[in-house]
Every structure is written in C-alpha cells, then in structure tokens.
C-alpha positions as CSV (number, residue, x, y, z in Angstrom):
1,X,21.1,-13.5,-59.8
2,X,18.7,-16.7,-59.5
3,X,20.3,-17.8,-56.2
4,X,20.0,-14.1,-54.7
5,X,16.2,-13.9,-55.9
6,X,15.7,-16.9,-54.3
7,X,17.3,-16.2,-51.1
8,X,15.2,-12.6,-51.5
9,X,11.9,-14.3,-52.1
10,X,9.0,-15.7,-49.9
11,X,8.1,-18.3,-52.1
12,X,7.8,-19.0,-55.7
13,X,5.1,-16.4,-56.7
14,X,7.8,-13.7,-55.0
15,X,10.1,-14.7,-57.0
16,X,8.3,-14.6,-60.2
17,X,7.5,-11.2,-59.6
18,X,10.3,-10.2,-58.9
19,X,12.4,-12.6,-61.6
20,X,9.7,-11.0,-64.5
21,X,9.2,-7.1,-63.2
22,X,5.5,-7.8,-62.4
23,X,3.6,-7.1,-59.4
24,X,2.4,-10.4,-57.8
25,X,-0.8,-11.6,-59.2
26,X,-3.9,-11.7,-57.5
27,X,-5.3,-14.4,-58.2
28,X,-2.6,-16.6,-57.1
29,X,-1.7,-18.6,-54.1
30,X,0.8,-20.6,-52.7
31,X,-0.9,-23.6,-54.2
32,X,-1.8,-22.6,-57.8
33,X,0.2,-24.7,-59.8
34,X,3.0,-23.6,-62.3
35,X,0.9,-22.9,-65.3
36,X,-1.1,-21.2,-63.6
37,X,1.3,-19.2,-62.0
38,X,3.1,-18.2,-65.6
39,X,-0.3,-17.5,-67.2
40,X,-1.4,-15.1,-64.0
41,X,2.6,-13.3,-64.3
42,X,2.3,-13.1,-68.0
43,X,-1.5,-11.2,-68.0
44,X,0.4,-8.0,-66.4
45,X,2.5,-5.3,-67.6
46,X,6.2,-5.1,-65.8
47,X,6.8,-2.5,-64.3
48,X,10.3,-0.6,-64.1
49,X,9.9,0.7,-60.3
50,X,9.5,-3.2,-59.7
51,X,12.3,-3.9,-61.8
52,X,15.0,-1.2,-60.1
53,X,13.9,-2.4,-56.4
54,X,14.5,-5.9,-57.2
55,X,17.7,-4.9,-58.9
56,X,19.0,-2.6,-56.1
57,X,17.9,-6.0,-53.7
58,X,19.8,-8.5,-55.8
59,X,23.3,-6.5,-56.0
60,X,22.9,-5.6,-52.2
61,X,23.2,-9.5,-51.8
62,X,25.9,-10.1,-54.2
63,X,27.8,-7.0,-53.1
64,X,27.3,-8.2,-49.5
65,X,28.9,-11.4,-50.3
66,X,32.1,-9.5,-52.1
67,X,32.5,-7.3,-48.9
68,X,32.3,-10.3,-46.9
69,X,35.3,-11.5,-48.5
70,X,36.9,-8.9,-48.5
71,X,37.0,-7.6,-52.3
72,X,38.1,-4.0,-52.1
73,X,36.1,-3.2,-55.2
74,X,32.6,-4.2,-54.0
75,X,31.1,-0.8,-54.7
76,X,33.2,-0.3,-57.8
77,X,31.4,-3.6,-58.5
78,X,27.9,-2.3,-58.5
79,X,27.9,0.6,-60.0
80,X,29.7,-1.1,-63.0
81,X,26.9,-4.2,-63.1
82,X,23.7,-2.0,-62.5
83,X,24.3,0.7,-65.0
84,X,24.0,-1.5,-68.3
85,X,21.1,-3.9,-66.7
86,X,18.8,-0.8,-66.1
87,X,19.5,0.3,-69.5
88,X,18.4,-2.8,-70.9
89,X,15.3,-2.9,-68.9
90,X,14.3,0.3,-70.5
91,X,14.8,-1.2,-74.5
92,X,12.6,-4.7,-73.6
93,X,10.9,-6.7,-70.3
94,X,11.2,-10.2,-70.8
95,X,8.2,-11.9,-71.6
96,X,6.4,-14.5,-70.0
97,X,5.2,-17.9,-71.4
C-alpha cells in the first residue's frame, strides 16, 4: 500500500493526504517541514470520498502488477481486498499525530 501511494503521489504532502483521507492542506508547501506538515493533516476532518478514490487508485496499481504477471485472479483479487477496507473506513479514520 505504502509503495503504491508513493508511486501515486507528487510529493510528500500528496501522499499524506492521501495516506490519512484528508484533503491537502493549505497552508502547506513543498518545504514546510514534517511537523508542520502532520499538525496542518491532523487540523482537518477525512473525508470518505478521499478515502474510496485513493483506495480504488492503490488496488488499480497492485492489481496492475498481478495482471502483469499473469495472476488469473487479479479481479477476484480486488473485490475481495476492497470490500473489508471500506468497511473499516466507515467504523474509524486514523488519526494524525
């Protein structure tokens, strides 16, 4: 999942956002140090439309990968791994500190 948000992600703020559910803070730029960056991500709410594009965009990379090797099962594969993650996300976002 890590690897795929990074290979998804502009830079470090993108994958924040996207790692957390949050939209990309304002405030931030590509030079605000870490702190910084964690304190801006953890001052908004997630938000679950956030959350299912990022997830859709993660599994289309890891099922890309399966399909590239030929796994017969790639689809089988993402329907089986999203359906439990996006009813997690409903219960609890993780939180920021």
């Amino acid at each position: 999942m890590y690897r795929a948000l990074f290979e998804l992600s502009e830079n470090r703020v993108d994958f924040l956002s996207q790692l957390f559910s949050r939209p990309r803070p304002p405030d931030v730029g590509l030079d605000t140090d870490v702190g910084a960056l964690f304190a801006s991500c953890a001052g908004i709410a997630p938000d679950a439309e956030l959350f299912d594009r990022s997830l859709d965009a993660i599994l289309d990379v890891l099922v890309g990968r399966l399909q590239a090797r030929r796994f017969a099962t790639a689809g089988v594969a993402r329907q089986c791994s999203a359906a439990p993650i996006r009813m997690a996300r409903i219960s609890a976002f993780p939180t920021v500190t």
